[in-house]
C-alpha positions in Angstrom: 317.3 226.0 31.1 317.3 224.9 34.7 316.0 226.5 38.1 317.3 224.4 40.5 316.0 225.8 43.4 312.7 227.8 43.1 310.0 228.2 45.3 307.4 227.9 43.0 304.3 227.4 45.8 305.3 230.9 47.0 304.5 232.4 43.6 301.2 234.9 43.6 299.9 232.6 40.8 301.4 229.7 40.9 299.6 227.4 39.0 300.8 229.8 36.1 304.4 229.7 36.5 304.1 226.3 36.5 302.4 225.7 33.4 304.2 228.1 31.8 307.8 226.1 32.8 306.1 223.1 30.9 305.7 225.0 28.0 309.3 226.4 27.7 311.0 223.1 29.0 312.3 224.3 32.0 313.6 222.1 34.1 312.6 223.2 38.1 313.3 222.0 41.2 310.8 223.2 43.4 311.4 223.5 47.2 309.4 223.2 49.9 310.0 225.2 53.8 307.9 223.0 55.6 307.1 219.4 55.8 303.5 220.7 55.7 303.9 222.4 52.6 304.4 219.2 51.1 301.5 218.1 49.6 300.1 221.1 47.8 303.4 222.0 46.4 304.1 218.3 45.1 300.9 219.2 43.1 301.9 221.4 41.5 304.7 219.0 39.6 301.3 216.7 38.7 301.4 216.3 34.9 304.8 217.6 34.4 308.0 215.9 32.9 310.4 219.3 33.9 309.2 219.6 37.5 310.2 218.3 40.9 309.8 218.8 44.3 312.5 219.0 46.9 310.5 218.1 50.7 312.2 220.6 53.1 312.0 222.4 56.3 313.9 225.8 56.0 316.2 226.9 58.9 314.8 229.9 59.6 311.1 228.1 60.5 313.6 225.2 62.4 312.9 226.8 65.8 308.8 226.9 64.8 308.4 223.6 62.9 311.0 221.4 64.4 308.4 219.1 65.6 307.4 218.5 61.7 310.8 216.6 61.1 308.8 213.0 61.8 306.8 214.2 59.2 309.5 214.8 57.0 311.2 211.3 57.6 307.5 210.0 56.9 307.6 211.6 53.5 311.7 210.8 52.2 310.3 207.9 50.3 308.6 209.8 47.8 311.6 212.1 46.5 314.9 211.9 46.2 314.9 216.0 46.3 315.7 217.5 50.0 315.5 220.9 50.6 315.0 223.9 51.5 317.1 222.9 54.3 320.6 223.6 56.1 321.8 226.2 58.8 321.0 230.4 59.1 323.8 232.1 60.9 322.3 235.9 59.9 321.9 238.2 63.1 318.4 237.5 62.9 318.8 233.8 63.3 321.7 232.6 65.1 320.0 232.4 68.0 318.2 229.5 67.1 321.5 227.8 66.2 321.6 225.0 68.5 318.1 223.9 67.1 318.8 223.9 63.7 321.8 222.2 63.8 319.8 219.7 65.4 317.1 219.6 62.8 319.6 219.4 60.1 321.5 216.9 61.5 318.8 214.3 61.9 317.3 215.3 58.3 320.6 214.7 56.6 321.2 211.2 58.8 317.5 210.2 57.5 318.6 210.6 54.2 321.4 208.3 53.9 319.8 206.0 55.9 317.7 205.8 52.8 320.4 205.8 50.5 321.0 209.2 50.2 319.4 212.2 48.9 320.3 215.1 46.4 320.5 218.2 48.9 319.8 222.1 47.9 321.0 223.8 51.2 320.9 226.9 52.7 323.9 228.5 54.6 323.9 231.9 55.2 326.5 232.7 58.0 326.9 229.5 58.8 329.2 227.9 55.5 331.5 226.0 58.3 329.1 224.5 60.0 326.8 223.4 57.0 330.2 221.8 55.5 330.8 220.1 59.4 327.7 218.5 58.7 327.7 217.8 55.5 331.4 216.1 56.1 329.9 213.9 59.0 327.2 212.4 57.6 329.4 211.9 54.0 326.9 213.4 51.9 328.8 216.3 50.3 328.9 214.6 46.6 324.7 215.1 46.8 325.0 218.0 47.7 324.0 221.4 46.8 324.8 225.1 48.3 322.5 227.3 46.9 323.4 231.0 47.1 326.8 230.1 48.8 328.0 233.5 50.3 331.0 232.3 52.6 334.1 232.4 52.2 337.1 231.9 49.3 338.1 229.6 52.1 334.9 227.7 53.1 334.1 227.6 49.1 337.5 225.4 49.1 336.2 223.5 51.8 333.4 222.9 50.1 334.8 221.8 46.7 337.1 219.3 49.1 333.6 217.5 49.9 333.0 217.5 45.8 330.2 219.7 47.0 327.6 221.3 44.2 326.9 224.8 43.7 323.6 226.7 42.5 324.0 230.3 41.3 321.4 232.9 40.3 321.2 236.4 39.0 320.6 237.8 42.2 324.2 236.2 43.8 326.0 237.1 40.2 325.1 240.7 40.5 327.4 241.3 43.4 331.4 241.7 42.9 331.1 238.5 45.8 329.2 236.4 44.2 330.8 236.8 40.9 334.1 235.7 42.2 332.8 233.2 43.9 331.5 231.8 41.3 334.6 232.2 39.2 336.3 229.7 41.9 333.5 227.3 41.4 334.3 224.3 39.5 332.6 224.1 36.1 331.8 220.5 36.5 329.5 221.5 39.6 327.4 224.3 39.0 324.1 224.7 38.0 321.7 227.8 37.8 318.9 228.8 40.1 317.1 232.0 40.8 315.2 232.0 44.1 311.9 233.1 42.9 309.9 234.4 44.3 312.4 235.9 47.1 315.0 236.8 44.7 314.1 240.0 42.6 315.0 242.2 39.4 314.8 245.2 40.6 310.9 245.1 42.3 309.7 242.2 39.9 310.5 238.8 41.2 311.9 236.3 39.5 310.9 233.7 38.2 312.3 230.2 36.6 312.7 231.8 33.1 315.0 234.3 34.8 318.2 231.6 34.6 319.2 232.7 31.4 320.8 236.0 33.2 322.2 233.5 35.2 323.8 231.5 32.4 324.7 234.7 30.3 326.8 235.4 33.0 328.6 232.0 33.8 329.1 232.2 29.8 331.2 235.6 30.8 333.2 234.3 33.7 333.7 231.2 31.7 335.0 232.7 28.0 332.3 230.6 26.5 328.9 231.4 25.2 325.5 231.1 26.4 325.0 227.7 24.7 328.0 226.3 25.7 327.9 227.4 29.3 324.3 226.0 29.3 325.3 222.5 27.5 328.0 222.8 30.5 325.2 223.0 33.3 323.1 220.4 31.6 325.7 217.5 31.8 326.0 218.8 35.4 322.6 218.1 36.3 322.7 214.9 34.3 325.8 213.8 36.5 324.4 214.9 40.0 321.2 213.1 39.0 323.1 209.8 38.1 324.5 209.8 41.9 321.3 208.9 43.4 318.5 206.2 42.7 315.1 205.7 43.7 312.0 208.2 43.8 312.1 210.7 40.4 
C-alpha cells in the first residue's frame, strides 16, 4: 500500500501511526507545512525503510511563514520530497494570492536548480495557475496534484505537462472526484489519504485507509484490488526513477 501524501506529524499519536506503517509495509510520504516543522517530522521517518518526508510550506501559512522559504532552500539537500506546497484559491485564501504565488514560485525554481524535486501540490481553486507554474519552471513530469478538484479541462492541462495524480477516499467519495479520477491516466496515479485532515465519517484517516482508495480505482478501472495496486506500485517505482539524489 502507499500514502503518498500524509501528514503524519499532525496525528494525535504520532509516533504510533508511524510504527504501525513499519509493521504493515506501508509505504508514506510524509508532508510537512512549514519549513519549521521539519525537523521533528523527519524524525519521525528515523529507523524506517517505508517512510519519507516531503519539506514543505503549505499555501495557506504562505502569507504567515513566507519568510521561512530561506530556510526551506537551506534544507532541499536532504530530500528529494517537496511538499505540502502549491497555490489556495478557496474564498478563504485568495486573498493572499499574490504572495503565494510568489512563495511557490521561488520553491519550485530552487528545486530545479538542484536538479529537481518530486512535488505533492496543493491546488484548490487555483488548478490554472498551479499548472502556469508548474509549466514555467518545466517540472510537471515530478510532479504531483494531490486531491486535484479542477476542472475536466485543467485535468487535461495537467496530463499535457505528464503531471502525477494522488487520490484518496475522501476525493473518490464524491461523483467529482470519481470522474476525475476516471480521466486520470493509469500510468500516473497513486493513492493518498490526507490523514489526519481527511476523515471517515468523524474518525480520521489514516495511512492504512488507502486500501478504500485502491478498492475503488480497482472499480473505475475493471480490475481488482491487486491488480489496481500492482498498477500504482510500478507508478511510484517510475516517478521515483525520474529523480536522483537524497532518499
Amino acid at each position: 500500500m502507499i500514502d503518498f501524501h500524509c501528514h503524519l506529524d499532525l496525528f494525535e499519536n504520532p509516533q504510533e501511526v508511524a510504527v504501525a506503517c513499519e509493521e504493515a509495509g506501508i509505504y508514506v510520504l510524509s508532508v510537512t507545512t512549514t519549513p519549521k516543522a521539519w525537523p521533528k517530522t523527519a524524525a519521525l521517518a528515523k529507523g524506517k525503510r517505508h517512510i519519507r518526508t516531503a519539506l514543505g510550506l503549505h499555501p495557506e501559512l504562505a502569507h504567515e511563514r513566507y519568510n521561512e522559504v530561506s530556510l526551506l532552500e537551506r534544507l532541499l539537500d536532504e530530500t528529494r520530497y517537496v511538499g505540502e506546497i502549491g497555490l489556495d484559491g478557496s474564498p478563504a485564501h485568495r486573498q493572499h494570492s499574490e504572495i503565494q504565488l510568489k512563495v511557490f514560485n521561488r520553491i519550485l525554481a530552487c528545486s530545479q536548480d538542484r536538479g529537481g524535486r518530486i512535488f505533492t501540490i496543493h491546488s484548490r481553486g487555483a488548478a490554472d495557475a498551479v499548472i502556469e507554474s508548474l509549466r514555467k519552471h518545466k517540472c510537471g513530469h515530478t510532479a504531483v496534484l494531490h486531491w486535484f478538484s479542477g476542472s475536466q479541462g485543467q485535468l487535461k492541462s495537467a496530463i499535457s505537462l505528464d503531471c502525477w495524480f494522488s487520490v484518496g477516499p475522501a476525493m473518490l467519495r464524491s461523483e467529482k472526484g470519481k470522474a476525475l479520477a476516471a480521466g486520470m491516466p493509469r500510468d500516473r496515479i497513486l493513492t493518498e489519504t490526507d490523514g489526519p485532515f481527511a476523515r471517515s465519517g468523524k474518525r480520521p484517516l489514516t495511512p492504512a485507509d488507502v486500501q478504500v482508495a485502491a478498492i475503488e480505482l480497482a472499480s473505475l478501472w475493471s480490475v481488482t484490488k491487486a491488480e489496481a495496486e500492482a498498477r500504482i506500485r510500478m507508478n511510484l517505482r517510475d516517478l521515483l526513477s525520474r529523480v536522483t539524489g537524497p532518499t
